[in-house]
C-alpha positions as CSV (number, residue, x, y, z in Angstrom):
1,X,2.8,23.5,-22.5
2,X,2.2,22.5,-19.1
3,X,5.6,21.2,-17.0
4,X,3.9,18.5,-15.3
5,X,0.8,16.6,-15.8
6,X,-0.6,14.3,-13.2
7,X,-3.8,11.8,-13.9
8,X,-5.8,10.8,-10.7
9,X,-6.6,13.1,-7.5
10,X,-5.8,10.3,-4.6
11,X,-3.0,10.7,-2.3
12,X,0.0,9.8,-4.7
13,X,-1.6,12.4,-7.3
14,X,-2.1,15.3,-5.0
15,X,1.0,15.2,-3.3
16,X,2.8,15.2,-6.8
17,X,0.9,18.1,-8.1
18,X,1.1,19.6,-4.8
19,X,5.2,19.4,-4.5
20,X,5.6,20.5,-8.0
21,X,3.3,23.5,-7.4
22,X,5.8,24.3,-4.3
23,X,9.0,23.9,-6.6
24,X,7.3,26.4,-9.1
25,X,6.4,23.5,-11.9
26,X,3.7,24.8,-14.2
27,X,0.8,21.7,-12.9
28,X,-1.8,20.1,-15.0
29,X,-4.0,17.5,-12.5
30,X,-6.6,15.2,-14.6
31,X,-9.5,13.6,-12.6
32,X,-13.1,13.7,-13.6
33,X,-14.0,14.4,-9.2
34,X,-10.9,16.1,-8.2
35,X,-12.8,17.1,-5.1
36,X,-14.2,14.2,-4.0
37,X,-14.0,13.9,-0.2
38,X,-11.7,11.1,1.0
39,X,-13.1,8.5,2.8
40,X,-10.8,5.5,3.7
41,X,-8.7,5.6,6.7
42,X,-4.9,5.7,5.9
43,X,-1.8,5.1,8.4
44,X,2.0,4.7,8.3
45,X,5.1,4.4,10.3
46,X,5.9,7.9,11.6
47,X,9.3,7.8,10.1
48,X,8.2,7.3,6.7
49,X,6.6,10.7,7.0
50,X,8.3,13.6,4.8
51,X,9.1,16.8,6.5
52,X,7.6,18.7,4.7
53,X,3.6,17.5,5.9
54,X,1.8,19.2,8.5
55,X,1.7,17.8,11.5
56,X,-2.6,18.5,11.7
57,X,-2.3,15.5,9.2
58,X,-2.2,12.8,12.1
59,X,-5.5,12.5,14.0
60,X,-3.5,9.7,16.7
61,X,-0.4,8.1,17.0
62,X,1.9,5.7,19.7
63,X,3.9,2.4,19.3
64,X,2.6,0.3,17.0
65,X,1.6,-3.1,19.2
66,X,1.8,-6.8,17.6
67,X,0.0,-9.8,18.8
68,X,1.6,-13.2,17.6
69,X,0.0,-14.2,19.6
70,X,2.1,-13.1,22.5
71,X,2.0,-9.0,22.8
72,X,4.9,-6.7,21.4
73,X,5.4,-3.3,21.5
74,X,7.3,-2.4,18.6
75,X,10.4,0.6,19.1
76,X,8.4,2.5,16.5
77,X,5.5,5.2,16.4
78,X,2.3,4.5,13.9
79,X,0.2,7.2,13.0
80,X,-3.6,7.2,12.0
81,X,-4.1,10.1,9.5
82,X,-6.8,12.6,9.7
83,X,-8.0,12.1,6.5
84,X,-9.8,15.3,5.5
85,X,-6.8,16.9,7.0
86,X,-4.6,15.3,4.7
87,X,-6.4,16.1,1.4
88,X,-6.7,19.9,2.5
89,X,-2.8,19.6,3.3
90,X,-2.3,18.5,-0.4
91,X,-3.6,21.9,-1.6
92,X,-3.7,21.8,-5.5
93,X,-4.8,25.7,-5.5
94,X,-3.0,27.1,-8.3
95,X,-2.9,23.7,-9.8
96,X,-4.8,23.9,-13.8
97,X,-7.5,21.3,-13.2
98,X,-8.5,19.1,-15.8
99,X,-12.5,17.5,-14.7
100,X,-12.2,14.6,-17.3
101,X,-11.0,10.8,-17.5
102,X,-8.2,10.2,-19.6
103,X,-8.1,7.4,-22.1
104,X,-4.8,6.7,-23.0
105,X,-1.8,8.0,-20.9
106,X,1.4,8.7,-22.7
107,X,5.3,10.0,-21.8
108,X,4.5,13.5,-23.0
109,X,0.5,13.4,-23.3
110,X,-2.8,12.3,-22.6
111,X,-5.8,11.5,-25.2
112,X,-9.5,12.0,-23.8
113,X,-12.7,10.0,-25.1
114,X,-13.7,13.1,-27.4
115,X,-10.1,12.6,-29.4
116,X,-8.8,15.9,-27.8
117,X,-5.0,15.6,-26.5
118,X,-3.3,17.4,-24.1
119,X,0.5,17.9,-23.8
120,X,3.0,18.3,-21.1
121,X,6.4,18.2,-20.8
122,X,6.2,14.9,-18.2
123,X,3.3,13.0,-17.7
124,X,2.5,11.2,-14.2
125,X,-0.1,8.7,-13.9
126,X,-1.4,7.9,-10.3
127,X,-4.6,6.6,-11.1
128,X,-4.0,3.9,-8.6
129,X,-4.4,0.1,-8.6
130,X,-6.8,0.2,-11.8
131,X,-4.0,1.6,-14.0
132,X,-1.5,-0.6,-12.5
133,X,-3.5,-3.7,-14.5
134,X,-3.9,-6.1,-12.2
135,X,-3.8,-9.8,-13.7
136,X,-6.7,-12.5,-13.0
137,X,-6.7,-13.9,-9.9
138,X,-3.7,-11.7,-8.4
139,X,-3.2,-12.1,-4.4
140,X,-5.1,-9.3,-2.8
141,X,-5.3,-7.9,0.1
142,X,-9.4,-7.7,2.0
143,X,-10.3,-5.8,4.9
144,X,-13.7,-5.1,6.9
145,X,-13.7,-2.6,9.3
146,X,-16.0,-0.4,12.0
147,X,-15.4,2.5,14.2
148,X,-16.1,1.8,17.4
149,X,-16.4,4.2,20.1
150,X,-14.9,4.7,23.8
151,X,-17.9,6.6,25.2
152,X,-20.6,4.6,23.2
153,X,-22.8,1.1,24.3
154,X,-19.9,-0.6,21.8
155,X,-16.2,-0.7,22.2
156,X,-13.3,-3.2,21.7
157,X,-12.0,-3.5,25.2
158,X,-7.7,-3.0,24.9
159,X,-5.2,-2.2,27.3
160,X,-5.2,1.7,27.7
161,X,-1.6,1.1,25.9
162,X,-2.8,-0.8,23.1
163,X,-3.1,2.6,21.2
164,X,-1.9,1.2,17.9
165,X,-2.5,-2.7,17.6
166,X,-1.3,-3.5,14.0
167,X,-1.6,-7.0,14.0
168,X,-3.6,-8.9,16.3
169,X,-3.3,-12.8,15.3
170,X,-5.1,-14.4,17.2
171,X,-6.7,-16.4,17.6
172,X,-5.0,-18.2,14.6
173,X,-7.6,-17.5,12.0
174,X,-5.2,-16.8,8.9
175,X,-6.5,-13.2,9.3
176,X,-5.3,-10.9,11.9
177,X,-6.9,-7.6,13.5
178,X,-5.9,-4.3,12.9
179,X,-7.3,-2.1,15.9
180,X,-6.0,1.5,15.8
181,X,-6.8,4.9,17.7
182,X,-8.7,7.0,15.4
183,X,-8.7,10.0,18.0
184,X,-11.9,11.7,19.6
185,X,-12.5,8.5,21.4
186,X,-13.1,6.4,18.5
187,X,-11.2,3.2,16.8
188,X,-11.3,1.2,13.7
189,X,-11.5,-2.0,13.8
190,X,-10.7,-4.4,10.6
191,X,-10.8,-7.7,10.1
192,X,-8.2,-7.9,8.1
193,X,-6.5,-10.8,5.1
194,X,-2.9,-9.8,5.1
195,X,-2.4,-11.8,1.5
196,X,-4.4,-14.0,-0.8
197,X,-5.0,-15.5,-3.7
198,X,-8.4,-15.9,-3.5
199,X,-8.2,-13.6,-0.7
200,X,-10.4,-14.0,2.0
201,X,-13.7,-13.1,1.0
202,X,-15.4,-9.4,2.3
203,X,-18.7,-11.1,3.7
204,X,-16.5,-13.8,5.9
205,X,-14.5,-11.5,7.4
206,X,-17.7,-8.9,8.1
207,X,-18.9,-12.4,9.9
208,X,-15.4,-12.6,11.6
209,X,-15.4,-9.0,12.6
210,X,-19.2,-9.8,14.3
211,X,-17.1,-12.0,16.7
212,X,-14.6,-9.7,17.5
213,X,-16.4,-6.9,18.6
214,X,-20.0,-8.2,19.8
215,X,-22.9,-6.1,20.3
216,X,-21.7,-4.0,17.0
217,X,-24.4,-4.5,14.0
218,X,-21.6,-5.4,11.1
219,X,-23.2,-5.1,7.7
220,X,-23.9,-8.0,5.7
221,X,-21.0,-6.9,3.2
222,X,-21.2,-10.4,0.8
223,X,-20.3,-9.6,-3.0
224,X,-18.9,-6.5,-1.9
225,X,-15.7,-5.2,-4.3
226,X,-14.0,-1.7,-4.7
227,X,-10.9,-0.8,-3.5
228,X,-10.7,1.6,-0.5
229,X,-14.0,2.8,0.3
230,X,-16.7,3.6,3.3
231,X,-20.0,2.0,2.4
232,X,-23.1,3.8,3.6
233,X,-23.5,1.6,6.6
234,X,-20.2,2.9,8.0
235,X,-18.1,-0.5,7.5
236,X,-14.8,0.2,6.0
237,X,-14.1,-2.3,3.3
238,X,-10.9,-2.8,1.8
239,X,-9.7,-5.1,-1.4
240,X,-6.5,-4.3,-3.9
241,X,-4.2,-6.1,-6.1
242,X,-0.9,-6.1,-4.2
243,X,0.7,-6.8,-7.7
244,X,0.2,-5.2,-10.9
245,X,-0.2,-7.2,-14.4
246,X,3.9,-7.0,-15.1
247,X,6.4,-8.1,-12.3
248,X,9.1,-5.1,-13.5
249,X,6.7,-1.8,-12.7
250,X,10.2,-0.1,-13.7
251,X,9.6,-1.4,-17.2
252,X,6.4,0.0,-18.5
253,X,5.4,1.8,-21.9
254,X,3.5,5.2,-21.7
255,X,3.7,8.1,-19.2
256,X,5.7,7.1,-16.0
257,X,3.4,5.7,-13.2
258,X,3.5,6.8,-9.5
259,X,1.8,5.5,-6.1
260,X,-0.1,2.2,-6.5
261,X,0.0,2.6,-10.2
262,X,3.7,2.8,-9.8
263,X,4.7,-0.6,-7.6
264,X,4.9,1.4,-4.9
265,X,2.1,-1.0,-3.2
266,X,4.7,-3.0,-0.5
267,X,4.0,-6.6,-2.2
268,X,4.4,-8.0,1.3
269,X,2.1,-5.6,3.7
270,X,0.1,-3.7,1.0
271,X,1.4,-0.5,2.6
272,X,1.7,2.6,-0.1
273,X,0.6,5.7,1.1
274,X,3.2,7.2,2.9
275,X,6.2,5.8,0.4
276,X,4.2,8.3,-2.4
277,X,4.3,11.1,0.3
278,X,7.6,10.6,0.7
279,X,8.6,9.8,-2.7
280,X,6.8,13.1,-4.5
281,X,9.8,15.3,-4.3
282,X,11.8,12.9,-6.1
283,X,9.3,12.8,-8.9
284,X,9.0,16.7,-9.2
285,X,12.9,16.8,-9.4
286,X,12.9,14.4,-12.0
287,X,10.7,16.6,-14.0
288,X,11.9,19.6,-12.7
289,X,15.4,18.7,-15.0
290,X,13.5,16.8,-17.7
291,X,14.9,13.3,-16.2
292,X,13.1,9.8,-16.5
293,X,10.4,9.9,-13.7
294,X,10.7,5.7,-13.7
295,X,14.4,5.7,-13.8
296,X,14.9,7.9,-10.6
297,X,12.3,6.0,-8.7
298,X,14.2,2.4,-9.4
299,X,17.3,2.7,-9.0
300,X,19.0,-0.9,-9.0
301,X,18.7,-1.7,-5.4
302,X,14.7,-0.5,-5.3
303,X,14.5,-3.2,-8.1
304,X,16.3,-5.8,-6.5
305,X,14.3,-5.0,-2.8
306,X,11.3,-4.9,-4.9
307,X,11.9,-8.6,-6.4
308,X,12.7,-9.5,-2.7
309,X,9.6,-8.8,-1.7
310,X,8.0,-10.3,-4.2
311,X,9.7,-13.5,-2.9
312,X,8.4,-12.7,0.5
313,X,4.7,-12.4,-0.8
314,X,4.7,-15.5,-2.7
315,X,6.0,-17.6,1.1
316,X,3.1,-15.7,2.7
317,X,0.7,-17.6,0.5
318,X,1.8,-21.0,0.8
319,X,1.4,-20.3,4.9
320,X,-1.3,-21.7,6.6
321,X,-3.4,-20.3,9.5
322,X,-1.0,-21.5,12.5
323,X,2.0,-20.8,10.5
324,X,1.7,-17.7,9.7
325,X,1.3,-16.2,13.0
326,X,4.5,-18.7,13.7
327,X,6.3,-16.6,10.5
328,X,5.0,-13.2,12.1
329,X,6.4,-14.0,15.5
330,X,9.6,-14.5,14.2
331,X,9.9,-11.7,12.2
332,X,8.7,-9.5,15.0
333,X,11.7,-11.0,17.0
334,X,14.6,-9.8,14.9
335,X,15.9,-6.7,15.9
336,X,14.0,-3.6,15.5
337,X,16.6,-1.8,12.5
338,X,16.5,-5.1,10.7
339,X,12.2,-4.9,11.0
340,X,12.5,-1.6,9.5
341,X,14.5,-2.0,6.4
342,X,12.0,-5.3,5.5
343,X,9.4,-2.9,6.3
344,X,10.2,0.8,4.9
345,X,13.7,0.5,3.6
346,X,12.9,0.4,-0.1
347,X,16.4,0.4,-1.4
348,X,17.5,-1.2,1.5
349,X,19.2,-4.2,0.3
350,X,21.4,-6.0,2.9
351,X,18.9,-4.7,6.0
352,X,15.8,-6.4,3.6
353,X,18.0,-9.5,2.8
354,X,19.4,-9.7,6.3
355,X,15.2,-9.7,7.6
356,X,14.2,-12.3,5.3
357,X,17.6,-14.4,5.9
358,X,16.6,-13.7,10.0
359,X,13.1,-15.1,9.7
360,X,13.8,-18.0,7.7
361,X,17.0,-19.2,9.9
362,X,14.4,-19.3,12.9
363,X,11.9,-21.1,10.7
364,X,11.4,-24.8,11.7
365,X,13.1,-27.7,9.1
366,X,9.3,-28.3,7.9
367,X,8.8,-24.3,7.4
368,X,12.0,-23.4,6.1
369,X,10.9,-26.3,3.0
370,X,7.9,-24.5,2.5
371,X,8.8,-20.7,2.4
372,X,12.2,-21.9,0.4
373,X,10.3,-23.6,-2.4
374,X,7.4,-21.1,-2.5
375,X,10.0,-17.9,-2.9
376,X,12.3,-19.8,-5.5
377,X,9.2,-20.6,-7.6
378,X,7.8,-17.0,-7.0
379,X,4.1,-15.9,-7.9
380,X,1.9,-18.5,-10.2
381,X,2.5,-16.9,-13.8
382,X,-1.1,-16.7,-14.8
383,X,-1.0,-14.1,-11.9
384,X,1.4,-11.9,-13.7
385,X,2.6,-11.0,-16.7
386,X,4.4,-15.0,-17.3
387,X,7.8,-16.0,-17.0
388,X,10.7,-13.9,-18.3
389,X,11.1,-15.1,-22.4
390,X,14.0,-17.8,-22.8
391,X,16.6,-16.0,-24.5
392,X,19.3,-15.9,-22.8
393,X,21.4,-14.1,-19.5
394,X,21.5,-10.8,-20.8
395,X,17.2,-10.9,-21.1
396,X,17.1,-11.7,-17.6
397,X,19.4,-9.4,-16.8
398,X,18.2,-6.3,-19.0
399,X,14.6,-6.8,-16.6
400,X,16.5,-5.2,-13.6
């Protein structure tokens, strides 16, 4: 019987079976393409980034820039990964590869369509978003995005220093552009809703992108879904769940669930990738001593950031077009340390209460109404799994 047994080849898959491998685990990685090329670009902060990855991962990198509308330069690097890089990097060589889709995913096994089982002595799933169960109508983040290039009859025209523009508000849309350095001469740039429920819809913001880069032959993307993916027009189109079906991803049945599966999705920025980079070793040592996987990824103040965010997604939605580039600018105000723990700082409790508490105490009266009410009352419960049953304190309490 196998040590570990990880379902789904993505990022958050590979990089468990591929720190496991490392620590010596016997590894068991189920996906029915476990070679299928990447296609979606990925980025990060730079210090999310484990030691442990090669640094041929990152195509570009430089201070992440913010326009709200005014233009910041943020006191932290952002890195584009090279994506082909990256999956190579996650080598699973040496890894038993299972070409198959599993049905049901259990603690200590997996069942397969045929009725055939397969055992292990910890069970992984990092399927992604689909096995997280998103609920009807839960807010999503949409992108649309192109590569331009430098040396080509189309380019977005930035200041040489604009390397790394992470948000671009304006010009008070409700959706903001994301225009980052690809390297070789080449950007992405996405048209991006940050949060919504509906979200923005793919074929508006291909029209959107149209008037951000003219000359550039966007693809008429209407009725477009998926998740991350690269159409065969080259437009990169992005739309995910930033919240699974349950609002406690620490209390689920079956086989413990990792990366977007997992809640590992920031609810408030949709970022995931590098927190399942950095976040494999801890997994493989859980297994490694025959500890709960879930349990040693939330620990109390993970759960309590966690709900914190959630709190911070549910304002987002209530914002309107000029309001949330006001919300943005204030955030992007507050000292740098205090940007990061809202940002990265996953058990981070007083630097992510102290970032929330910051933007809301230079919220105006009318604002501070809005974001107030729309955090107590959290997300609509047809969005998740419903409100917590009324029986009692210690109920509430036992979900943390």
């Amino acid at each position: 019987m196998k040590d570990l047994l990880v379902i789904g080849a993505g990022p958050a898959g590979r990089a468990i079976a591929h720190r496991g491998l490392a620590a010596g685990l016997a590894v068991t990685l189920v996906d029915p393409h476990p070679d299928r090329p990447w296609q979606a670009t990925y980025g990060a902060w730079a210090d999310e980034l484990p030691d442990w990855l090669p640094t041929e991962c990152v195509a570009a990198t430089g201070p992440a820039v913010v326009y709200t509308p005014g233009r910041r330069v943020l006191d932290r690097e952002y890195v584009i990964f090279d994506t082909p890089a990256l999956q190579s990097a996650l080598s699973v060589d040496g890894v038993h590869i299972v070409r198959a889709r599993v049905s049901h995913a259990y603690s200590t096994y997996v069942t397969f369509a045929d009725g055939s089982l397969l055992y292990a002595s910890t069970v992984v799933d990092a399927r992604g978003v689909e096995a997280a169960g998103p609920a009807v109508d839960a807010p999503e983040q949409t992108a649309v995005g192109i590569v331009v290039s430098h040396g080509g009859t189309a380019v977005e025209h930035r200041p040489a220093d604009d390397r790394m523009v992470v948000m671009d508000w304006r010009p008070g849309t409700g959706t903001f552009v994301y225009s980052v350095d690809l390297g070789r001469g080449r950007r992405l740039v996405e048209e991006t809703c940050l949060a919504g429920a509906p979200a923005v819809d793919i074929g508006e913001l291909a029209r959107r992108l149209r008037g951000r880069v003219p000359g550039v032959a966007v693809p008429d993307l209407g009725g477009k879904k998926g998740g991350r993916s690269r159409v065969s027009t080259g437009a990169e189109i992005v739309r995910f769940p930033l919240v699974g079906l349950t609002p406690t991803p620490w209390r689920t049945s079956g086989a413990s669930r990792f990366g977007a599966a997992g809640g590992l999705i920031h609810p408030a920025t949709g970022y995931s990738v590098a927190q399942s980079l950095a976040l494999a070793d801890a997994v493989v040592a859980a297994a490694s001593r025959g500890a709960d996987v879930t349990a040693a990824l939330w620990p109390w103040q993970a759960r309590c950031v966690y709900r914190l965010r959630v709190m911070g997604l549910a304002a987002l939605l209530a914002l309107g077009p000029d309001d949330l580039v006001l919300f943005f600018d204030r955030f992007f105000a507050l000292p740098d340390s205090v940007q990061r723990a809202y940002l990265s700082g996953r058990t981070d409790l007083p630097g992510t209460s102290a970032a929330m508490w910051g933007v809301f105490a230079a919220l105006p009266v009318r604002l501070k109404l809005t974001v107030a009410k729309s955090a107590a009352a959290g997300l609509p419960a047809h969005r998740v799994a419903g409100p917590y049953p009324k029986t009692g304190l210690r109920a509430r309490l036992s979900a943390w």
